[in-house]
DRENDRENMI-943073 format. One line per field, with one value per residue (C-alpha): residue number from 0; x, y, z. Coordinates in steps of 0.5 Angstrom, whole numbers. Example, Ala and Ser with C-alpha at 12.3 -4.5 7.8 and 13.67 -1.06 7.14 Angstrom:
// residues 2
k	0  1
xx	25  27
yy	-9  -2
zz	16  14
END
This chain:
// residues 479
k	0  1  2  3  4  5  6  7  8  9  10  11  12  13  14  15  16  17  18  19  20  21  22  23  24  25  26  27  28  29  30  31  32  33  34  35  36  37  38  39  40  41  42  43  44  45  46  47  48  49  50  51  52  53  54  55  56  57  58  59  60  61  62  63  64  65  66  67  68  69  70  71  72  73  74  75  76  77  78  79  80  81  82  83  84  85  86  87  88  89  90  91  92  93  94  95  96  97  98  99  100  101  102  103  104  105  106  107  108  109  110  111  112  113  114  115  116  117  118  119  120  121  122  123  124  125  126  127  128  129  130  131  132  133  134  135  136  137  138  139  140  141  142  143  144  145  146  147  148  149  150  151  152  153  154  155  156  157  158  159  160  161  162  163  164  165  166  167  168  169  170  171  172  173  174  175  176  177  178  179  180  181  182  183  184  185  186  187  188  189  190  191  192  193  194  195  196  197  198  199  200  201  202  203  204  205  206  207  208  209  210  211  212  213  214  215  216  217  218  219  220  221  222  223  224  225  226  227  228  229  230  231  232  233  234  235  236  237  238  239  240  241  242  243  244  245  246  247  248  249  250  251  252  253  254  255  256  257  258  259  260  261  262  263  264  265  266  267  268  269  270  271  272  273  274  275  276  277  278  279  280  281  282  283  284  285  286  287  288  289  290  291  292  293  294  295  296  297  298  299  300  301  302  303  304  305  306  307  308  309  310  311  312  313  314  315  316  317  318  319  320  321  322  323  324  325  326  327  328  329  330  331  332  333  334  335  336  337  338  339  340  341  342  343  344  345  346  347  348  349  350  351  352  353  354  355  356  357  358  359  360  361  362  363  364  365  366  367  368  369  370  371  372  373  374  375  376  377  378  379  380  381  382  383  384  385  386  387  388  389  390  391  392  393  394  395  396  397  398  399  400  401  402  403  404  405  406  407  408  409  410  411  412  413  414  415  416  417  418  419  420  421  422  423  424  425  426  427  428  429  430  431  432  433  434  435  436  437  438  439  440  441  442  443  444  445  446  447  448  449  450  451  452  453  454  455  456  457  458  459  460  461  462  463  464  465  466  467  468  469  470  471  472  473  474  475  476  477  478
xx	103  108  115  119  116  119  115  118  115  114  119  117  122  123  127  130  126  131  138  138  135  136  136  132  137  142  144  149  145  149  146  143  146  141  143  140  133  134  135  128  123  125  123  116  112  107  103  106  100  100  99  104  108  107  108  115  116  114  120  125  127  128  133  141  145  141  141  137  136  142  148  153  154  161  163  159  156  149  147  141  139  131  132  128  122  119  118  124  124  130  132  139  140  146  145  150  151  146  145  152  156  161  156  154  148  147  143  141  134  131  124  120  113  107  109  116  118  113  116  124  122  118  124  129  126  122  129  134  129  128  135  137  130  134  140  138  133  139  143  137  137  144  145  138  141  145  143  146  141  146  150  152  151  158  160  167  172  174  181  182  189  186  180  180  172  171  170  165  161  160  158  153  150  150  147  141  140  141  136  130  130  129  124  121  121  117  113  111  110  105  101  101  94  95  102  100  107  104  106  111  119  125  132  136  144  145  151  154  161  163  171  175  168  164  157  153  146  143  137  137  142  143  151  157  165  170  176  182  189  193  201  204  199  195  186  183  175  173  167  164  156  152  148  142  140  135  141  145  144  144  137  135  135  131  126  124  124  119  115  117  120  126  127  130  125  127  129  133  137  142  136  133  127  122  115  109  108  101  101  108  108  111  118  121  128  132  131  130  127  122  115  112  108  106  112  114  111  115  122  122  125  128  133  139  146  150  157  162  169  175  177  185  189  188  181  179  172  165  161  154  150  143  143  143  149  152  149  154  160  164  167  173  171  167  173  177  171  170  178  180  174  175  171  169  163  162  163  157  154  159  158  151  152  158  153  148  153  154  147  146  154  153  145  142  135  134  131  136  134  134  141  144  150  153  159  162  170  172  177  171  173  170  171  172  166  172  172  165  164  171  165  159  155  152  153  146  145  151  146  140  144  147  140  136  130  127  119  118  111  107  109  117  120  120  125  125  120  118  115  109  111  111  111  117  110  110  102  100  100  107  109  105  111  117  120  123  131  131  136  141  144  149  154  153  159  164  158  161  168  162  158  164  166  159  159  153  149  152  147  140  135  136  132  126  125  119  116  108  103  100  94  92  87  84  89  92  99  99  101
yy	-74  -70  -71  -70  -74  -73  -78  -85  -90  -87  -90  -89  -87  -89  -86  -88  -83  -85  -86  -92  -98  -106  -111  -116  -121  -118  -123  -118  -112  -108  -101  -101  -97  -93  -97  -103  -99  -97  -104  -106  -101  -103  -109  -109  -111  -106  -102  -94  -90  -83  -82  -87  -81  -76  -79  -81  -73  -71  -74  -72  -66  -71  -75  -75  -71  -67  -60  -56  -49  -44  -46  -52  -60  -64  -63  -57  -51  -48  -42  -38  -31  -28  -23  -17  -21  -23  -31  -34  -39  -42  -49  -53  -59  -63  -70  -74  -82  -82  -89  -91  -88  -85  -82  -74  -71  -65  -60  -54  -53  -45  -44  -40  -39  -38  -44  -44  -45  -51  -54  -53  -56  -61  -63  -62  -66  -72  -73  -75  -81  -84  -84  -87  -91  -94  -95  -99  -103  -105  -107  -112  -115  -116  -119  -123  -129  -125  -127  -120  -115  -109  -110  -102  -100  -100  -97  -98  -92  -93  -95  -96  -98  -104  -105  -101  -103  -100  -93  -95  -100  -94  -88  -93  -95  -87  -86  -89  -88  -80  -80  -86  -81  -75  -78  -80  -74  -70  -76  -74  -67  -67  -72  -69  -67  -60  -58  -53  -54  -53  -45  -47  -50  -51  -52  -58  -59  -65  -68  -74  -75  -82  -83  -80  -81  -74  -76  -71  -69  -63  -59  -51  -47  -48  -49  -53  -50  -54  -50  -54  -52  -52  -55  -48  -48  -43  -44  -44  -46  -52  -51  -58  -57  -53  -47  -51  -45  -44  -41  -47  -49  -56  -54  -50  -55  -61  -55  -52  -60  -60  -54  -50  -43  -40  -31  -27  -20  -13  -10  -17  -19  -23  -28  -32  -36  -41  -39  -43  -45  -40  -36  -31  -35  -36  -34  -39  -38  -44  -52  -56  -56  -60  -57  -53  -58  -53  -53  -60  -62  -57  -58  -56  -64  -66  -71  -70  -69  -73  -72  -76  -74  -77  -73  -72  -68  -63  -61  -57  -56  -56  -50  -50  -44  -41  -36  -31  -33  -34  -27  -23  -26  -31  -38  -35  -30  -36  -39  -34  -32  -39  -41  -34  -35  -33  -40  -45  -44  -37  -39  -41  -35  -30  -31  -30  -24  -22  -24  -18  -13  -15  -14  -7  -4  -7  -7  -1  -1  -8  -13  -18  -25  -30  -33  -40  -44  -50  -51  -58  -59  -65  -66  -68  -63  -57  -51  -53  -51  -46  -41  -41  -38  -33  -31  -30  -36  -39  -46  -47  -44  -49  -55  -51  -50  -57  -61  -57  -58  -53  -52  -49  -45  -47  -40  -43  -37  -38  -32  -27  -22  -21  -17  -19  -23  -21  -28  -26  -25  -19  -17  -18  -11  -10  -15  -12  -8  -13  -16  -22  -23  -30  -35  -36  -43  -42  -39  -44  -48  -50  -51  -56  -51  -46  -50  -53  -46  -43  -37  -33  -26  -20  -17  -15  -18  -25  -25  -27  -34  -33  -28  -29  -34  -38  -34  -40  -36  -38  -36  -41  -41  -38  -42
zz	183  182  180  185  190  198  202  205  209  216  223  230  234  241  247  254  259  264  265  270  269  269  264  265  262  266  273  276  278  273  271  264  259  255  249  253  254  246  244  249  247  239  240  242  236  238  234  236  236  236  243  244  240  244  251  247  246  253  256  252  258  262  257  260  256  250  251  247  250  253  256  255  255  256  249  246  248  245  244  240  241  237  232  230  227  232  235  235  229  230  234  236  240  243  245  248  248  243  240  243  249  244  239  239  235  233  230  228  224  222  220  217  215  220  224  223  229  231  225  228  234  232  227  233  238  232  227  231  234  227  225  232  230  224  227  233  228  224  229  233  226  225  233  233  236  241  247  251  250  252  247  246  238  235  228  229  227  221  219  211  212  215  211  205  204  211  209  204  208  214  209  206  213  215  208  209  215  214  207  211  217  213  208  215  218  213  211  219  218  212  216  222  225  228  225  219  214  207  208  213  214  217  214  217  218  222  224  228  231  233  235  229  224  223  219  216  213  211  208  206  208  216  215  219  219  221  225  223  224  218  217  220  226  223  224  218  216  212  210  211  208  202  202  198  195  189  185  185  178  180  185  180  174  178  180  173  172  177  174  179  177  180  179  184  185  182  189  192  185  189  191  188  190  188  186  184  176  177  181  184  191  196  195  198  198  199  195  200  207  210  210  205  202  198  194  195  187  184  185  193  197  204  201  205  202  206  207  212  214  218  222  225  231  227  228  234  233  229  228  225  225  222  216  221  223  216  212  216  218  215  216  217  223  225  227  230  235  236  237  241  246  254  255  251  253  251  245  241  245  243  236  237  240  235  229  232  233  225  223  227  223  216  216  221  217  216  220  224  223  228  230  233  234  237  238  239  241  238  243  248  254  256  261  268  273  276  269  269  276  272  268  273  273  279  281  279  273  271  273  270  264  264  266  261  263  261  258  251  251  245  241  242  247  255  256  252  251  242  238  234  228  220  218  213  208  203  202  195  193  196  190  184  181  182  176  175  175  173  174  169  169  163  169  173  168  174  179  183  184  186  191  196  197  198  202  206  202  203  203  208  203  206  212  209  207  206  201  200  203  196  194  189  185  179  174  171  167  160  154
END
């Protein structure tokens, strides 16, 4: 067994597939909420079988208020754009009303590996129903002996003034719920029958927005910023979560534990990567991740950090963004893109769009990777159907984007046409004469200072996560 295990007991999901309903101890014929059809379908006893999963899965198009292609919701806008890598390997959700009237979760997830992009979708579509899974199984068991079956979720905001335990009650609550649904979901991924995730990935950040609490989980190196206004009135960016990189000395400590090794190659020094103890493969250059289950014994987990915020008047919106994004602009152009765009809900895509023309300015030769955005406006308003029509949209690409009933082929594009995929593999013979820069920890003293302050690659190197497929030879290591 190795020492760093990442399995948990695996939770089924469950979602309303349809946004009008009736509760059957309901007598005045009132409409039930979705939090109604949660609280119903969690307590069928039933065994879930895997087929009751998929038909779960299938319906999600038609779940009211979760976007998860192009275009834009109440709150937010979304927004993602292929690279020059090929397939777009990048995925993004919104979902309004989740577990509650007042609750928004969003995601953005990044893959990589041969089936990366079926491992981001997956995960896009799979977490958010175990953490909602968790969160309503709770809350049956606490109102059991209630005899209101739409009872909404409710995790009150929190007013430390109040109740100084408060704050510490939910962060514990939201902890647990973040930590089970990640284990849960990897747990998926390696038992899953048609989904190969032993050379293949996703990172994950995750965030959830009820009233004035903001909740956040995430694996990798997909990040969220905070655009907030500072006591002159000026924005500034807060970065609100950790790029999980290798080179974090705390990573790097609990992988070289594991057995795994961690070094840079000669020609991307500023990279640090993970590889196999017997063999220099994959590469990978993240620590954490969902999939890889290659890795999984030697360091590589999908343990959530968690992080929770009280937000105030002050903070206008939320960003969370792939690398792509990250390795050529910084929090900071982030949040002055964002705060000076036309319409909110050009927002997401003008980063995008801004992050392209960085990649082709600073890195001409390079490959661009995959971007996507979300932007979440914390003050719930968007543009009105008026500033849309300002900017060219139709009515009906306003519904369409708004409805998101979109069909994603099995290769994860429906839009755009893409060039034939590398991978982000190197052959072996590429490898031959690269040599190792390790990781050095003695510099890694202030490590704490150092990783709320992390900042994105400056450099092209970064756009393969993923260096080489394990060959597993028969070599072993030397004493």
């Amino acid at each position: 067994m190795g020492c760093c295990p990442s399995g948990a007991e695996q939770m089924g999901g469950c979602v309303s597939i349809s946004s009008r309903s009736t509760c059957s101890s309901r007598s005045n014929g009132e409409t039930a909420s979705s939090s109604c059809l949660w609280m119903d379908m969690i307590r069928h006893k039933r065994r879930r079988t895997f087929s009751d999963h998929v038909t779960t899965l299938q319906h999600l198009s038609s779940v009211p208020n979760r976007i998860f292609t192009n275009g834009r919701s109440h709150t937010s806008c979304i927004f993602t754009q292929q690279g020059r890598k090929g397939i777009n390997q990048d995925a993004m959700i919104v979902w309004e009303g989740f577990v509650a009237e007042d609750v928004t979760f969003c995601g953005v997830f990044d893959g990589h590996g041969p089936h990366g992009h079926l491992v981001a979708r997956k995960v896009r579509d799979t977490l958010p129903l175990k953490l909602s899974t968790f969160l309503n199984s709770r809350e049956s068991k606490q109102n059991a002996s209630s005899a209101n079956c739409c009872r909404n979720v409710k995790f009150d905001v929190v007013d430390p003034a109040k109740d100084p335990s408060a704050e510490e009650k939910v962060e514990s609550l939201w902890s647990q719920a973040f930590l089970k649904s990640y284990k849960a979901m990897d747990k998926e991924l390696r038992s899953h029958p048609n989904l190969d995730c032993f050379c293949s990935g996703s990172t994950a950040v995750t965030v959830v927005k009820q009233g004035s609490n903001l909740f956040m989980g995430y694996i990798g190196d997909s990040r969220a910023i905070l655009g907030s206004k500072d006591n002159n009135d000026r924005m500034m960016a807060i970065q609100l979560t950790v790029d999980l990189k290798p080179d974090l000395p705390r990573e790097a400590e609990r992988i070289k534990r594991c057995k795994g090794r961690v070094f840079a190659l000669q020609d991307e020094p500023e990279v640090q990567r993970v590889w196999l103890p017997f063999d220099d493969a994959p590469g990978l250059a993240m620590a954490r991740a969902f999939g890889d289950f290659c890795l999984k014994e030697y360091g590589v987990i999908s343990i959530p950090e968690f992080s929770h915020r009280i937000l105030t008047d002050r903070d206008k919106f939320v960003v969370l963004a792939s690398d792509g994004v990250w390795d050529v602009l910084s929090n900071e152009e982030v949040v002055a893109i964002v705060s000076t765009a036309p319409t909110r809900s050009l927002a997401a895509r003008i980063v995008v769009e801004s992050a392209a023309r960085e990649w082709k300015s600073k890195y001409p030769t390079s490959k661009m990777d995959d971007c996507a955005v979300v932007c979440l406006f914390l003050d719930g308003k968007m543009d009105s159907e008026s500033d849309y029509e300002e900017q060219g949209f139709s009515s009906a690409t306003l519904q369409s984007n708004h409805s998101c009933n979109a069909v994603e082929s099995d290769d994860g594009q429906n839009v755009e046409p893409y060039l034939q995929r590398n991978f982000t593999v190197r052959s072996a013979e590429d490898n031959d004469h690269y040599s190792r820069v390790p990781i050095d920890l003695e510099d890694g003293q202030n490590a704490g200072s150092e990783e709320q302050n992390w900042s994105g690659l400056e450099g092209v190197t970064r756009v393969n996560s993923l260096v080489q497929l394990p060959r597993f030879s028969e070599e072993r290591p030397r004493p």
